[in-house]
C-alpha positions, 0 to 999 in steps of 0.5 A, a space after each residue: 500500500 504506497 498511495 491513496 489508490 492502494 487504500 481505497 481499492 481495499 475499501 468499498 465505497 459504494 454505501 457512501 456513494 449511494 447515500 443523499 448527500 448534505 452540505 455545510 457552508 462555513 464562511 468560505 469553506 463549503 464541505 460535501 459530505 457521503 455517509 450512510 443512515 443512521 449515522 448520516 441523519 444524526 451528523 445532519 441533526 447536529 450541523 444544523 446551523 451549517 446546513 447549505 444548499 450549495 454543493 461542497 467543494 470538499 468531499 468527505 466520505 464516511 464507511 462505518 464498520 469497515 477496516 483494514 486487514 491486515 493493518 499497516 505499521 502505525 507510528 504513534 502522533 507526538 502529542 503537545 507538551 504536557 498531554 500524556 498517552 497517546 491519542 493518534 498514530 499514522 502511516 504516511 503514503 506517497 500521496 496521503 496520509 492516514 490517521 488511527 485513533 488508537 482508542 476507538 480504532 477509527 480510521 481516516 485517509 487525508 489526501 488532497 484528492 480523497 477524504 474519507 474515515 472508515 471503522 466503528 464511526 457510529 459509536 463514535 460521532 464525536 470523532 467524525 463530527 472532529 473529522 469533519 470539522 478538520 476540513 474546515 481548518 484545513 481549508 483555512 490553513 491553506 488560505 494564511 489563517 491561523 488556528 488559535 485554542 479557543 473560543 468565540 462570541 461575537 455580536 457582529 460588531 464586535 467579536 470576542 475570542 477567549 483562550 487559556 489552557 485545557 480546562 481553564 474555563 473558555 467554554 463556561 466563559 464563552 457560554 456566560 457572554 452567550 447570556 447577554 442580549 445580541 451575542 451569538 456563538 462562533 466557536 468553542 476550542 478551534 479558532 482561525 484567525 486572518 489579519 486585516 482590516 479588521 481581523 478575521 475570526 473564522 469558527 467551526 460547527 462544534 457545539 460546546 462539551 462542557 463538564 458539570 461545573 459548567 453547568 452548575 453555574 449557569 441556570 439556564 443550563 439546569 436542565 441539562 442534569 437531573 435533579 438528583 444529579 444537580 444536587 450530588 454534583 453541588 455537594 462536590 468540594 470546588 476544586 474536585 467538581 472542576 476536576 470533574 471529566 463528565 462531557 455533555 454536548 450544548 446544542 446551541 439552538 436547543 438551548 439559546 434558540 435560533 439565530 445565535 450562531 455566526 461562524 465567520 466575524 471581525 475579531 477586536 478583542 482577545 482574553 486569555 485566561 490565566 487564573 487560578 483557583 487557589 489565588 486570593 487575588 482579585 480577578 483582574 483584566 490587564 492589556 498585555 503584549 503577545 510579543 512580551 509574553 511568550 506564556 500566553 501566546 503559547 496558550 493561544 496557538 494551536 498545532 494543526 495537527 497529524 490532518 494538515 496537509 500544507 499546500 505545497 503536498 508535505 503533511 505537518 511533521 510528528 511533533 512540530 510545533 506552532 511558530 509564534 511568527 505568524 500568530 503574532 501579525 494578526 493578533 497585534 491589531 486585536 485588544 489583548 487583555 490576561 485575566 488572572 487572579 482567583 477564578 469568578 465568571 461573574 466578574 468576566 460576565 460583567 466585564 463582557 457585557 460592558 465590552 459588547 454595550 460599549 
């Protein structure tokens, strides 16, 4: 198996083929996308907001239940600093690349002229509606954006984009801007972004997975928990409940109700979180200077990852990382502010809701 050729002669491809197609238009990226029921009607319940009419440029077929056999020799993905086991692993072809996840055995090939993801894609949705997504900022990578971590809102006039570590709360932040009147969702933990007059934000359409903490904090997402579950969950100490893995999925519209998303906006300003819970410090919001403060850059930069394919043919190297370079450019025409000191949403709420009436 050397090419792209080789793989998809192993494949059937004729479920996908026969299936109604569906369409997301995000931005300027416009995706096609073959897949089988059930899993076809469940991706299309979920990219609501992205539906389109017009016929993707980008195809993607989606297999669920094939594999390969014998399985090729698998080189495990390097993962950033200070992520542990691994998540990824690839096999490179003359012309393509493909992709494993080592949990769940998902597999994908990512070529410039074949997409397509193969395995147990049902039991996994996640994973494809990730696989999916990829498109899209592959697309925008190409065109000169840069694929920053974190989140987005925005109310057309100005768009906020929050960032920080892993956990560091840009979903609950991004979800407490959602509350005030006008604001609309862009995205919630990828971000491309394009220098210019105004800068451009460029989301994705990945509804928030948000933990229980989240929740908890936020009445109008109550109901996503039971009752019982609500009040074990408030009898947790602080530290453990924000600690606490329990993803559920926040479908904007379900819960915000239509018209509040808008993946593509002018950026004007950019948060990064850098609190702490055991701080007894106030909660504050300095401006700061990316070009000073290689610690926050680096907590908005994010890899393009095993995906990527560069324009010029070559696949992003195992365990590159970002250059600051490009991130710099675009981000020097936004308002960047650090928010550190002890952890209160209320105070951040205030603060945004000053920023979008201003």
């Amino acid at each position: 198996m050397r090419c792209a050729a080789d793989l998809i002669a192993r494949l059937d491809l004729a479920p996908a083929e026969a299936a109604a197609p569906f369409h997301l238009t995000v931005g300027p990226v416009s995706l096609r996308v073959l897949c089988p029921d059930p899993l076809r009607a469940e991706l299309v319940a979920y990219f609501d907001e992205a539906l389109s009419d017009t016929p993707g440029d980008i195809v993607i077929r989606l297999l669920p239940g094939q594999r390969l056999d014998p399985e090729p020799d698998w080189t495990p993905w390097l993962r950033e600093p200070g992520k542990t086991g691994r998540k990824d692993a690839v096999v490179d072809l003359d012309d393509a690349r493909l992709v494993k996840k080592v949990r769940s055995g998902v597999t994908f090939l990512q070529s410039p002229d074949a997409v397509l993801a193969f395995g147990p894609l049902a039991d996994n949705v996640s994973t494809v509606i990730n696989f999916i997504n990829t498109q899209v900022l592959n697309a925008g990578l190409r065109e000169g954006w840069q694929l920053c971590h974190a989140a987005a809102v925005t109310d057309g006039r100005r768009t906020l984009a929050i960032s920080g570590l892993s956990g560091g709360g840009k979903s609950t932040t991004v979800l407490r801007m959602m509350d005030i009147a006008g604001t609309r969702f862009v995205s919630n933990d990828r971000l491309l972004v394009r220098g210019g007059d105004p800068v451009q934000a460029l989301g994705i359409p990945k509804h928030p997975r948000i933990n229980p903490g989240t929740i908890l904090g936020n009445p109008r997402l109550a109901p996503m928990l039971s009752p019982q579950r609500r009040a074990e969950l408030a009898a947790l100490p602080p530290g453990e409940l924000w600690a606490l893995e329990e993803k559920h999925d926040l479908m904007i519209g379900q819960v915000y109700g239509p018209g509040r998303v808008q993946y593509a906006a002018p950026l004007t300003d950019f948060w990064v979180l850098n609190w702490r819970h055991d701080s007894a410090e106030p909660t504050r919001l300095a401006d700061a200077d990316l070009s000073r403060r290689p610690d926050l850059l680096g907590a908005i930069m994010k890899s393009p990852g095993p995906f990527y394919q560069h324009p010029g043919g070559r696949f992003e190297p195992n365990g590159a990382r970002p250059d600051p370079a490009p991130f710099l450019a675009p981000l020097a025409g936004l308002r960047v502010r650090e928010v550190s000191g002890k952890i209160d949403f209320d105070v951040l709420a205030d603060h945004g809701r000053r920023l979008f009436d201003g």
